[in-house]
KOLDOPA-180755 format. One record per residue (C-alpha): residue in one letter; z negated, x, y negated; residue number from 1. Coordinates in steps of 0.1 Angstrom, whole numbers, plus 5000, padded with zeros to 4 digits. Each point is the difference from the previous one (the first is absolute). Layout:
REM residues N
{"A" {Z X Y} NUM}
...
END
This chain:
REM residues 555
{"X" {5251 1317 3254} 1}
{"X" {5037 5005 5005} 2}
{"X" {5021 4988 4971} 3}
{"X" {5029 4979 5009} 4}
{"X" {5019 5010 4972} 5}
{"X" {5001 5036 5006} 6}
{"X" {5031 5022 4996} 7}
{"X" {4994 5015 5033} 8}
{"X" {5002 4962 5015} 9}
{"X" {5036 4994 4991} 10}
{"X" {5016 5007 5034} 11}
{"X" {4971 4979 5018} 12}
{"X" {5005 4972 4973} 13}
{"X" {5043 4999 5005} 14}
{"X" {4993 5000 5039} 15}
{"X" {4974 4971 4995} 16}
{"X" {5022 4982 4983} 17}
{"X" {5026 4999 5030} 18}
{"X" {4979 4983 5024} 19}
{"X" {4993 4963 4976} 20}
{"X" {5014 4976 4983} 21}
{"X" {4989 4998 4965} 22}
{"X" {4999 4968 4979} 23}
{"X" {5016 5017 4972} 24}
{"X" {5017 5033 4990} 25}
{"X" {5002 5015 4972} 26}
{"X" {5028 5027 4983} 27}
{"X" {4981 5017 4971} 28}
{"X" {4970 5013 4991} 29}
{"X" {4996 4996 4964} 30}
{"X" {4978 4978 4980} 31}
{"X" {5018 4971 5013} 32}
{"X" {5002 5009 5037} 33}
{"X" {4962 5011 4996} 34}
{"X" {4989 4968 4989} 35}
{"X" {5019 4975 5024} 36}
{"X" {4988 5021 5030} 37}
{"X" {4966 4997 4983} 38}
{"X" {5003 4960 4996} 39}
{"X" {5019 4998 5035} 40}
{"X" {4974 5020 5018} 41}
{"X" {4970 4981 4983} 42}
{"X" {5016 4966 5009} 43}
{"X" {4999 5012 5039} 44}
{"X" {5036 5008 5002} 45}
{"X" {5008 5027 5022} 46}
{"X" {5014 5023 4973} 47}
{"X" {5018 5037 5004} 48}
{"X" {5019 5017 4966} 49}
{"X" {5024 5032 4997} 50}
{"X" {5008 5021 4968} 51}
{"X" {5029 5020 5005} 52}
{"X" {4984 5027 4975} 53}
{"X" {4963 5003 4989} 54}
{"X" {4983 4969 4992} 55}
{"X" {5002 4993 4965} 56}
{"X" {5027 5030 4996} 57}
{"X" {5026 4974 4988} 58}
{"X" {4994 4981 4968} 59}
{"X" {4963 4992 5006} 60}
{"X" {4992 5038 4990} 61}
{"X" {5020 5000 4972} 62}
{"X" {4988 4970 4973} 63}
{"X" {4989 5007 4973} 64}
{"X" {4967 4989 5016} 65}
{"X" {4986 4971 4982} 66}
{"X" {4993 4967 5017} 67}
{"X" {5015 4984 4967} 68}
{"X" {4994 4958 4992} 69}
{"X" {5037 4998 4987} 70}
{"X" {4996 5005 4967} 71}
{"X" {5035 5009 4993} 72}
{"X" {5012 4968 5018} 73}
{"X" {4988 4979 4974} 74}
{"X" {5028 5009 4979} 75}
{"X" {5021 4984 5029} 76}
{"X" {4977 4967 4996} 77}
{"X" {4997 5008 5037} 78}
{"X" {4963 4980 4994} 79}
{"X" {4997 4991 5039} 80}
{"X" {5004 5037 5008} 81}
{"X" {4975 5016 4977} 82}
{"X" {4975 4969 5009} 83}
{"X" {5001 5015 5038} 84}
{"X" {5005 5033 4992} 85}
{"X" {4974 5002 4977} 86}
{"X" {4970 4983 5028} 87}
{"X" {5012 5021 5023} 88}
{"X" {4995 5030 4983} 89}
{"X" {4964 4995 5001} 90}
{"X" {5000 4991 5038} 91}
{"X" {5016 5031 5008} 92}
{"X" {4974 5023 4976} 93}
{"X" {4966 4978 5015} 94}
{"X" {5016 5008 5038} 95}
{"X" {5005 5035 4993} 96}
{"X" {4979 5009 4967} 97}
{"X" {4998 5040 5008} 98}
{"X" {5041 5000 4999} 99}
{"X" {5008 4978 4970} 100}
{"X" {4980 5004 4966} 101}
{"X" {5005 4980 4969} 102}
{"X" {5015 5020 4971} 103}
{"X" {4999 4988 4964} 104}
{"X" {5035 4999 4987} 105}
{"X" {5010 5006 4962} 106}
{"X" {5028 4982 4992} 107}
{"X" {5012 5016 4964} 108}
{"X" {5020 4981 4976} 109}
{"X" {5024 5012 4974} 110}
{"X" {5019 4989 4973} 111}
{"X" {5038 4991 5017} 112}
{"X" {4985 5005 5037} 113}
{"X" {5002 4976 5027} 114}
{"X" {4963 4985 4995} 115}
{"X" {4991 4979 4971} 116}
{"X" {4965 4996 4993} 117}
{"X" {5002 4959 5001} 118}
{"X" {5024 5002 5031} 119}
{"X" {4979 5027 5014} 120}
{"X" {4968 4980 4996} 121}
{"X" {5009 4967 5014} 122}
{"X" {5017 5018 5027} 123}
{"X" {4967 5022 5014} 124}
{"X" {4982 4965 4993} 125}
{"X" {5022 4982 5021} 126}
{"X" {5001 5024 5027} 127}
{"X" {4963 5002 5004} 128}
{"X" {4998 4962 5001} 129}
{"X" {5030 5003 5024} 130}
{"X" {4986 5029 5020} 131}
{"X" {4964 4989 5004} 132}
{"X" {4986 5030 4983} 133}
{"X" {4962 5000 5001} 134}
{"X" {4985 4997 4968} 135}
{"X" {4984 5041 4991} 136}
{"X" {5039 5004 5009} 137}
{"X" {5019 4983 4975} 138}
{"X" {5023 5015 4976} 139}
{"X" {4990 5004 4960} 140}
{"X" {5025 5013 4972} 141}
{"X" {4994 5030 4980} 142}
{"X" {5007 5012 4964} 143}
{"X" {5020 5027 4997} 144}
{"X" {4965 5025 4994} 145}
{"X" {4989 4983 5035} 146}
{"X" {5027 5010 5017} 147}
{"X" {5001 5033 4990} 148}
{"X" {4962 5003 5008} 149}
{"X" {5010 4991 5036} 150}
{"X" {5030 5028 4999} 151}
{"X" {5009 5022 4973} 152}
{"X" {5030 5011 5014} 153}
{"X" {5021 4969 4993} 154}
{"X" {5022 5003 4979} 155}
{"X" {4988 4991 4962} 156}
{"X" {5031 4992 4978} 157}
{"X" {5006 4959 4998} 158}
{"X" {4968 4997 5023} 159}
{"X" {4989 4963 4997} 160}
{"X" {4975 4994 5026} 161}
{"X" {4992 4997 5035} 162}
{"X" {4992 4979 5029} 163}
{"X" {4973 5012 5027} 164}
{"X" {5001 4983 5032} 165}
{"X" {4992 5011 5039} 166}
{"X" {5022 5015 5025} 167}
{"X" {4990 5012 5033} 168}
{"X" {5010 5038 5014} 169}
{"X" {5000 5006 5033} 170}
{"X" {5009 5030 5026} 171}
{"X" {5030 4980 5016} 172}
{"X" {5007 5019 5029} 173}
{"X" {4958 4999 5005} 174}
{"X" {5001 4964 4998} 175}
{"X" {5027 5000 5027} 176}
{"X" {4982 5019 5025} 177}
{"X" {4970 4982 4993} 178}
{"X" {5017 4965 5010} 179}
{"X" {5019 5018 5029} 180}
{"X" {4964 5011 5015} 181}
{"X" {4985 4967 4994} 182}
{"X" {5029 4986 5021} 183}
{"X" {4993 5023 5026} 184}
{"X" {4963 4990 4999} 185}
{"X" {5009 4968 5012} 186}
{"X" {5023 5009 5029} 187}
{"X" {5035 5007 4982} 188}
{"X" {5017 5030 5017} 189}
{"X" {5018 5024 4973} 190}
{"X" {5022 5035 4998} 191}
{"X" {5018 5019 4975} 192}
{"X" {5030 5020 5004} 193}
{"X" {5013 4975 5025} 194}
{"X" {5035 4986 4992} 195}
{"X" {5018 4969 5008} 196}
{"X" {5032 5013 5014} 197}
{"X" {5009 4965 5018} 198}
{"X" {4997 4960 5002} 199}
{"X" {4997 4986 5035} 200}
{"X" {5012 4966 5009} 201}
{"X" {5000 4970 5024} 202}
{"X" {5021 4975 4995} 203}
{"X" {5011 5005 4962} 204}
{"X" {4962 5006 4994} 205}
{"X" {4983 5031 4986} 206}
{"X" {4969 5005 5028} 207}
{"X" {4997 5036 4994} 208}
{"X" {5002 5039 4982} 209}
{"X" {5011 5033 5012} 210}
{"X" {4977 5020 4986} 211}
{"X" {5004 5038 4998} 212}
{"X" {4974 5027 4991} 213}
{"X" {5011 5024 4971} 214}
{"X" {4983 5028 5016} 215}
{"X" {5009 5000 5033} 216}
{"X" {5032 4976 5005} 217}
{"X" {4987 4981 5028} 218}
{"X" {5007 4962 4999} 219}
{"X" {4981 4971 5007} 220}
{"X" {5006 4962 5004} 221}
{"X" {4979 4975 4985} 222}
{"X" {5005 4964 5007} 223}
{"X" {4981 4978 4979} 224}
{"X" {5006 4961 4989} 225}
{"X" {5004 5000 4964} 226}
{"X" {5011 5030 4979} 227}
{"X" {4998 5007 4966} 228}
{"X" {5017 5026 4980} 229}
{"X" {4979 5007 4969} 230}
{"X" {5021 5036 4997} 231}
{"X" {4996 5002 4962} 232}
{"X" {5033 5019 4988} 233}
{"X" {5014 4999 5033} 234}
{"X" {5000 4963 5007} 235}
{"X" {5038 4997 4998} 236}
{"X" {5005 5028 5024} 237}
{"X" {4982 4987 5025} 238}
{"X" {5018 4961 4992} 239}
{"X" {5029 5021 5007} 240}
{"X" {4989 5006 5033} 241}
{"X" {4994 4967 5005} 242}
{"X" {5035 4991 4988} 243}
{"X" {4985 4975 4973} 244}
{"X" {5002 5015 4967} 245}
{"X" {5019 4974 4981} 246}
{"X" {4992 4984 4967} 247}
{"X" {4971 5015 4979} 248}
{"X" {4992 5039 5007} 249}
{"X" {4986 5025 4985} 250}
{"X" {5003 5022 4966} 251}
{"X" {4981 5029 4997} 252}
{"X" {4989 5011 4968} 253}
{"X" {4980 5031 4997} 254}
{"X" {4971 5008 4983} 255}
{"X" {4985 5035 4985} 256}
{"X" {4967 5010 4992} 257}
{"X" {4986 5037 4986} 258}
{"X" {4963 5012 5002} 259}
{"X" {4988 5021 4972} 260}
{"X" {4962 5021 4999} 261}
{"X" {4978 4986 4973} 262}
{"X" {5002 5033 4986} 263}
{"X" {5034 4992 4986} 264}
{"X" {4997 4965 5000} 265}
{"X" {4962 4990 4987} 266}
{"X" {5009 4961 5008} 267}
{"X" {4967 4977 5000} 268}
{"X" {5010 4970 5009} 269}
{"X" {5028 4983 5018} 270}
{"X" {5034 4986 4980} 271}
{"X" {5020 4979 5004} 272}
{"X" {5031 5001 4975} 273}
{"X" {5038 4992 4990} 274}
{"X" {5026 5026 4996} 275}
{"X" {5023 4998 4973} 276}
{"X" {5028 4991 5028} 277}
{"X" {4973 4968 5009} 278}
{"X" {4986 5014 5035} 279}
{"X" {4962 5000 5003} 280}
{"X" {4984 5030 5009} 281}
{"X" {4966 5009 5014} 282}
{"X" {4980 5029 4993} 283}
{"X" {4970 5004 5024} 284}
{"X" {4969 5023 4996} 285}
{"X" {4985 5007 5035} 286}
{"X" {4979 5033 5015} 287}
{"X" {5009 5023 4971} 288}
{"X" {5040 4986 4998} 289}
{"X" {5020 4981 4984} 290}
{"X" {5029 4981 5017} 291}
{"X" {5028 4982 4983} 292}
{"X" {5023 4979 5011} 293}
{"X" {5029 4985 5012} 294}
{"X" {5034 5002 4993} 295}
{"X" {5025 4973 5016} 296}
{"X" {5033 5009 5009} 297}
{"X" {5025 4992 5029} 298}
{"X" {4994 5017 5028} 299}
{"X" {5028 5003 5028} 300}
{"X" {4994 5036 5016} 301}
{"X" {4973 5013 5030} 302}
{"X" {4977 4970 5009} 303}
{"X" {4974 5029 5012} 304}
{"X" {4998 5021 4974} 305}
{"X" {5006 4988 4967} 306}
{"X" {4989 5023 4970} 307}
{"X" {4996 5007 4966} 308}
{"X" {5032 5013 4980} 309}
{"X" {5002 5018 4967} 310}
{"X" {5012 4967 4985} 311}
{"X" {4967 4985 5015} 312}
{"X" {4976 5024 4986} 313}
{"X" {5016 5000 4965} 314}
{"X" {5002 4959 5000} 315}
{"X" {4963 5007 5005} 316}
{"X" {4990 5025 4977} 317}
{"X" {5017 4984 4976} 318}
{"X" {4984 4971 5002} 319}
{"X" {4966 5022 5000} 320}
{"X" {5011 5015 4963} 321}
{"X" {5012 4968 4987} 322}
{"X" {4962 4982 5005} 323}
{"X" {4980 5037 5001} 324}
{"X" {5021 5015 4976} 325}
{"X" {4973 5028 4992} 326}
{"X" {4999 5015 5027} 327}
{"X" {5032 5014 5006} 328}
{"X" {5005 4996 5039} 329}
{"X" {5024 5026 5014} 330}
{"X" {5019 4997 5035} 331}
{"X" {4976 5032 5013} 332}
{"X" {4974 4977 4992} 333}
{"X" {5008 4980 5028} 334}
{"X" {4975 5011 5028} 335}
{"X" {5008 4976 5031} 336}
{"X" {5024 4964 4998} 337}
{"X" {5004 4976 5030} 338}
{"X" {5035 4977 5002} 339}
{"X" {5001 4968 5019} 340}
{"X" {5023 4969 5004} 341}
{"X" {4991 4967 4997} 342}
{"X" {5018 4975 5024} 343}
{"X" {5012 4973 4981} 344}
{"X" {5022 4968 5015} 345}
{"X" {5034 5002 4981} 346}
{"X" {5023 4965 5009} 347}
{"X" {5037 5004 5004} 348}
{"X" {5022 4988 4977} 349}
{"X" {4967 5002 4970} 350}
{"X" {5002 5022 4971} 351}
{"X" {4982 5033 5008} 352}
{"X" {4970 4986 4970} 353}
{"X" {4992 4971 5019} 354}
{"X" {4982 5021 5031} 355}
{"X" {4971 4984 5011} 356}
{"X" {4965 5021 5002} 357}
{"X" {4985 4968 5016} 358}
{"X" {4996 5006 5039} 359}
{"X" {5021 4983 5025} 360}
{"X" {4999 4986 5040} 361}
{"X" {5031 5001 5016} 362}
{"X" {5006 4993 5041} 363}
{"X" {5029 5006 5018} 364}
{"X" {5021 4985 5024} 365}
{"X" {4982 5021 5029} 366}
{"X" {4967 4991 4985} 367}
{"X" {4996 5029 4981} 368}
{"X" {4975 4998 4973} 369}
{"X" {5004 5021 4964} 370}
{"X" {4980 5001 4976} 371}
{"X" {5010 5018 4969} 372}
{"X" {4996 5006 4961} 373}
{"X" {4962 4995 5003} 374}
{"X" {4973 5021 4973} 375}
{"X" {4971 5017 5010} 376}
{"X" {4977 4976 4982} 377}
{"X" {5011 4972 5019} 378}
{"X" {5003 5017 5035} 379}
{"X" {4968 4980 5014} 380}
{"X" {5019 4967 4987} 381}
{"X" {5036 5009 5016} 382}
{"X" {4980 5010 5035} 383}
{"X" {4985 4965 5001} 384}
{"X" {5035 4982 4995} 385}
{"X" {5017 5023 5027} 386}
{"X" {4974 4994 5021} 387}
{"X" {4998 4965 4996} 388}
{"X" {5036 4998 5004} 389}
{"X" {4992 5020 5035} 390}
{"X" {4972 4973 5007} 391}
{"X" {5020 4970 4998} 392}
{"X" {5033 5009 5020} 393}
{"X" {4973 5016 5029} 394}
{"X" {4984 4965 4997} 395}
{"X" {5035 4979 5007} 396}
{"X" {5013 5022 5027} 397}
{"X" {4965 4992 5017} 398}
{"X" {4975 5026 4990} 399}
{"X" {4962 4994 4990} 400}
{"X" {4995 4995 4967} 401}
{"X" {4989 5033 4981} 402}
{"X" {4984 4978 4973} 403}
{"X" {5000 5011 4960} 404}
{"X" {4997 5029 4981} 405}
{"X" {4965 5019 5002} 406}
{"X" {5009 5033 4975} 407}
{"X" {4995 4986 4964} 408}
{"X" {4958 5013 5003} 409}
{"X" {5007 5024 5027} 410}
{"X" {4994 5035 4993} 411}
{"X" {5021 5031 5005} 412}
{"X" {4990 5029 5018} 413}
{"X" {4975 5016 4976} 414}
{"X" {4994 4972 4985} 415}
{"X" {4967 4985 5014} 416}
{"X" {4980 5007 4976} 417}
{"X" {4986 4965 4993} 418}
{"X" {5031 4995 4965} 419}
{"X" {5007 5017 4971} 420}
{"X" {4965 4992 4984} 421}
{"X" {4990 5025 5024} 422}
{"X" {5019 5031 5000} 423}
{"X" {4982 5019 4975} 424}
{"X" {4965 4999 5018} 425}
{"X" {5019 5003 5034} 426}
{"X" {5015 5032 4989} 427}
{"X" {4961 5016 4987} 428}
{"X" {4987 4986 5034} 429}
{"X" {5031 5016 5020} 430}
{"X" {5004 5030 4980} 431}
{"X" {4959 5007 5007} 432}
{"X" {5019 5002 5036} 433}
{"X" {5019 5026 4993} 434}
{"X" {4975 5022 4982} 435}
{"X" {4979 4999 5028} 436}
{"X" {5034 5013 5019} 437}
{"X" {4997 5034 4973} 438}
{"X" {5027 4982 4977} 439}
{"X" {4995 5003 4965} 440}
{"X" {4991 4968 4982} 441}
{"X" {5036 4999 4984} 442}
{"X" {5018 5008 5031} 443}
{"X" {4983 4976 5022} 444}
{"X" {5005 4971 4970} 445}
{"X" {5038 5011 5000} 446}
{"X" {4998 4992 5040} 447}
{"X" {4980 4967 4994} 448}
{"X" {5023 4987 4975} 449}
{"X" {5030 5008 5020} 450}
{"X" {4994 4989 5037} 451}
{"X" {4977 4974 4990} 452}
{"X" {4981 4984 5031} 453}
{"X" {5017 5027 5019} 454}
{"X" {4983 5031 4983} 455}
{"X" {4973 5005 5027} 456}
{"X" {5033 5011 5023} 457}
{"X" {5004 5028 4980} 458}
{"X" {4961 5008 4992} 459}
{"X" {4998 5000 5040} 460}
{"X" {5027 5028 5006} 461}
{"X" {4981 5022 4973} 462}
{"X" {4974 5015 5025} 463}
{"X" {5027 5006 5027} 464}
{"X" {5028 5014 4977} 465}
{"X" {4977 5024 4980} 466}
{"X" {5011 5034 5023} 467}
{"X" {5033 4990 4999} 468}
{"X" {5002 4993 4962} 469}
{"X" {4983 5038 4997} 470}
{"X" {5025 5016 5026} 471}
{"X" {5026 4984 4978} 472}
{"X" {4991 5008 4967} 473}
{"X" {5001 4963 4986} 474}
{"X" {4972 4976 4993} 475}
{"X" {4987 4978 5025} 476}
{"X" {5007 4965 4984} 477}
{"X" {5038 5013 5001} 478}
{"X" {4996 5008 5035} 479}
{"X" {4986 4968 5006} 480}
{"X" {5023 4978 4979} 481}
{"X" {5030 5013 5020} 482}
{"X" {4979 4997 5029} 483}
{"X" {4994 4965 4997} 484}
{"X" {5038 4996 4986} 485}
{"X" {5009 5009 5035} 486}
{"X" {4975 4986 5021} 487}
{"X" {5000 4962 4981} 488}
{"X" {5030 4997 4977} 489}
{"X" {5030 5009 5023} 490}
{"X" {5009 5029 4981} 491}
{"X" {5025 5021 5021} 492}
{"X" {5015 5024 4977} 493}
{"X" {4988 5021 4967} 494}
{"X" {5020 4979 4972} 495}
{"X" {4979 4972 5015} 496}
{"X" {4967 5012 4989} 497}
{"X" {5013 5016 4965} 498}
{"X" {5018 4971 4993} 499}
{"X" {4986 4969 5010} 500}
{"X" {4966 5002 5014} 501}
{"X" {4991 5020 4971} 502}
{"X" {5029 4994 4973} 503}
{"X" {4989 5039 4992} 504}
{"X" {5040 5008 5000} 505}
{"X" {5002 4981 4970} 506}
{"X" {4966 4998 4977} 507}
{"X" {4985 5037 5010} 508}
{"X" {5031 5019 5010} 509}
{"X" {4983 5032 4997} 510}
{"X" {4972 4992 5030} 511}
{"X" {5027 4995 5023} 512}
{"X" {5017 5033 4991} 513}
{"X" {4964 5016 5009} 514}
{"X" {4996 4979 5031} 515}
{"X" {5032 4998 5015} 516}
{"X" {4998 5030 5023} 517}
{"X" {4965 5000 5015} 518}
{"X" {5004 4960 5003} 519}
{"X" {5032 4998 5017} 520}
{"X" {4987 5025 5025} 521}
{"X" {4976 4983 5006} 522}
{"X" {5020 4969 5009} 523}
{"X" {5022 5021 5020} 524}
{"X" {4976 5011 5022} 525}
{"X" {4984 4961 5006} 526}
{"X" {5035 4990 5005} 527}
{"X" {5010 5025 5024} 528}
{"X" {5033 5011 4980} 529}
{"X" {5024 5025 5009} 530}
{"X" {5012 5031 4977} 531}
{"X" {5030 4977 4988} 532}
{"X" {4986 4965 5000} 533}
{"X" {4972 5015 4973} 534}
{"X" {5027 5021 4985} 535}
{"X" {5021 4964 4992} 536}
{"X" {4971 4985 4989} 537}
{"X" {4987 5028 4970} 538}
{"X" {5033 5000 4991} 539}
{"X" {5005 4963 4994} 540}
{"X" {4967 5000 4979} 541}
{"X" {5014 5033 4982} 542}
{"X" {5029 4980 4993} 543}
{"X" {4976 4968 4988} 544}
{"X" {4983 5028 4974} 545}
{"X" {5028 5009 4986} 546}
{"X" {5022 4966 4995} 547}
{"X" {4969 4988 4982} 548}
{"X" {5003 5027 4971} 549}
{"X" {5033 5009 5000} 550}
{"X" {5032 4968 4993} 551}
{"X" {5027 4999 5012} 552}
{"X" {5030 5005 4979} 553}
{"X" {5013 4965 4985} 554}
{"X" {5034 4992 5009} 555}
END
């Protein structure tokens, strides 16, 4: 069967969307964009999205991937916020288990540290209560010898304690795509590297986009009756456009993390702790790394492109030594780092403190529609209130009614696999799939666990692929996953793959050095490139390698 949401579609889909009038249109595909098209679409709207880049390639690649219940707000007494972030956390790990897995988080606690152990306590107590936490989830305190069991790392001088409470990691830019197909499953029309150049108008209303394609430059007009800007870090931009960026806007603050092998980082379990300057700090084991994160500064330079400086990666290592102090982290430790921005609603005239990470629904004069400032956790949440928004002002100029909300127990792509209860037997059953294909056991649970519901895509290209693979030199479930990549996840250029469909870039740096070559020939050749289109495509991932090692000088 002919995926709709293949890389070689893109033309056919920009054409398509010419010739209709779409109920809604969305600017952005990141978590945000994903999941409104995924509501819209489900609802019967006639939906169609653009993403100016890669899907996901903004911030939604560049968390520091957990699908968090708000902990940190407490300190705020923001208690409506962590009550809904908190339940949906759990809505968006049952709809898409094989993305999102709960991780155990140690919370330590030292003598003149942010966290006291009464505070601490009845603060995890309260946010379970708040959060809906089920019961086998619910935070305990440790001794000081407990939490040291749990990581010996930390840091032992004034240790008092800790607090152990859930978390859930997820592949971000995975969990994108997976929404983004889902969408598409039910009739939503989506392209990447497709950029809104224009508004177009009747009467002092916005009715349209000018959309042109990255690759090629051709444009394209889109008419549709509502139209929503969910643009992440380029909201304001595109308000600018539309002549209507007044009052609140946005601040971007930018945040770091690195990724260190186990071998110089042995990290067990997942961290959660204040630096002497009183930031929080994450450190993250996952496939044989450890990630920490995030730094929070102003960020006012490339929108595209942020990256990690020298005063990044020391803020970082720092903060490693301070909590790990045995272990003596050096900056040529560092093996890969990702920096992204978070988008957050600044109002004029408010002290720079006071900026809001709560999200926000703003429509314009023309009829505009922007959201911005949203979380990934509560993506699914924001979707349904744009959505609704859409719903109602469809119903009063005359529309049908498009009824409620139907995404809170709707899975993601990957993610039918009967809830979270589940996914361990689904993965032995699937993974028996693969075997049969001539994986290996571990391979073919690695695929399982990944695509979820989807796996038998990839099982199915095995046969078909394996005197390619050999002609090639690489393994076949390589071949296949790049394959598939293109066939069924829009992925049109190389950095698409590394980075987001795999996240390889960042937590197994080395596989795409050993990859790169025979993969993006492959590519090539299903994409019918010429000598220079491939030759600016190697060299934008060449140039993706090396930002993620080497920082760039602080100013």
């Amino acid at each position: 069967m002919e995926s709709l949401f293949s890389s070689r579609k893109r033309d056919d889909i920009l054409q398509n969307m010419t010739k209709q009038k779409y109920d809604v249109f969305i600017i952005g595909g990141g978590i945000t964009g994903a999941g409104t098209a995924l509501d819209a679409a489900s609802r019967g709207m006639k939906t169609a999205l653009c993403e100016m880049q890669d899907f996901a390639a903004g911030t939604s690649s560049r968390s520091t991937k957990l699908v968090h219940g708000g902990l940190r707000y407490l300190k705020q007494f923001e208690v409506k916020m962590v009550a809904e972030v908190g339940k949906e956390r759990a809505i968006v790990y049952e709809n898409g288990p094989h993305v999102t897995t709960p991780e155990w988080m140690l919370l330590p606690m030292h003598k003149g540290g942010t966290f006291g152990k009464f505070s601490t306590s009845i603060g995890l107590r309260v946010y379970d209560f708040l959060a809906g936490v089920k019961k086998a989830e619910r935070r305990s305190m440790l001794t000081a010898e407990e939490t040291l069991q749990k990581e010996p790392l930390v840091k032992k001088n004034g240790l008092k304690g800790g607090g152990y409470y859930v978390e859930y990691r997820t592949d971000d830019a995975r969990l994108t795509i997976e929404v983004m197909k889902e969408a598409v499953k039910f009739g939503a029309e989506a392209v990447n590297y497709a950029k809104v150049s224009d508004f177009i108008y009747e009467n002092g209303k916005v009715t349209g986009v000018v959309i042109e394609d990255v690759f090629t430059k051709k444009t394209y007009r889109v008419y549709a009756k509502k139209i929503v800007n969910a643009a992440g870090p380029w909201v304001d931009r595109l308000r600018e456009k539309d002549h209507s960026k007044e009052g609140k806007h946005l601040q971007h603050t930018k945040g770091v993390h690195l990724v260190f092998d186990q071998s110089v980082f042995p990290l067990k379990q997942a961290v959660y702790f204040d630096t002497p300057d009183g930031r929080m700090v994450f450190a993250i084991p996952r496939d044989g790394k450890a990630y920490v994160g995030t730094t929070d500064t102003v960020y006012n330079e490339n929108l595209e492109h942020p990256r990690m400086t020298t005063a990044d990666r020391d803020y970082v290592i720092n903060a490693i030594n301070y909590m790990f102090p045995e272990l003596g982290i050096k900056a040529e430790d560092v093996e890969s780092s990702w920096a992204g921005l978070r988008p957050l609603i600044h109002e004029e005239g408010k002290d720079p403190s006071e900026i809001s990470r709560k999200d926000e629904i703003w429509t314009s004069e023309s009829g505009l529609i922007t959201i911005a400032g949203g979380k990934l956790t509560g993506y699914r949440k924001m979707a349904e209130h744009i959505v609704d928004l859409v719903r109602d002002r469809l119903k009063e100029e005359g529309d049908r009614d498009f009824g409620p909300c139907r995404t809170k127990t709707m899975p993601i792509s990957g993610g039918h696999i009967g809830g979270s209860k589940n996914l361990e037997a689904f993965i032995q059953a699937k993974a028996a799939e693969g075997i049969e294909a001539g994986l290996s056991e571990e391979t073919a649970k690695q695929i399982a666990a990944r695509y979820g519901s989807n796996a038998d895509r990839l099982f199915d290209r095995i046969p078909s692929l394996k005197d390619e693979a050999a002609k090639r030199r690489i393994p076949v479930h390589v071949l296949a996953e790049m394959d598939y990549g293109i066939e069924e996840e829009m992925a049109a250029v190389p950095a698409d793959f590394f980075v987001r469909r795999t996240g390889a870039l960042f937590f197994d740096i080395n596989w795409v050095r050993t990859y790169k070559e025979s993969l993006t020939d492959y590519m090539s050749e299903k994409l019918n490139w010429d000598g220079e289109t491939k030759a600016r495509h190697v060299k934008a991932l060449e140039g993706l390698l090396h930002d993620a090692v080497v920082p760039l000088e602080s100013k």
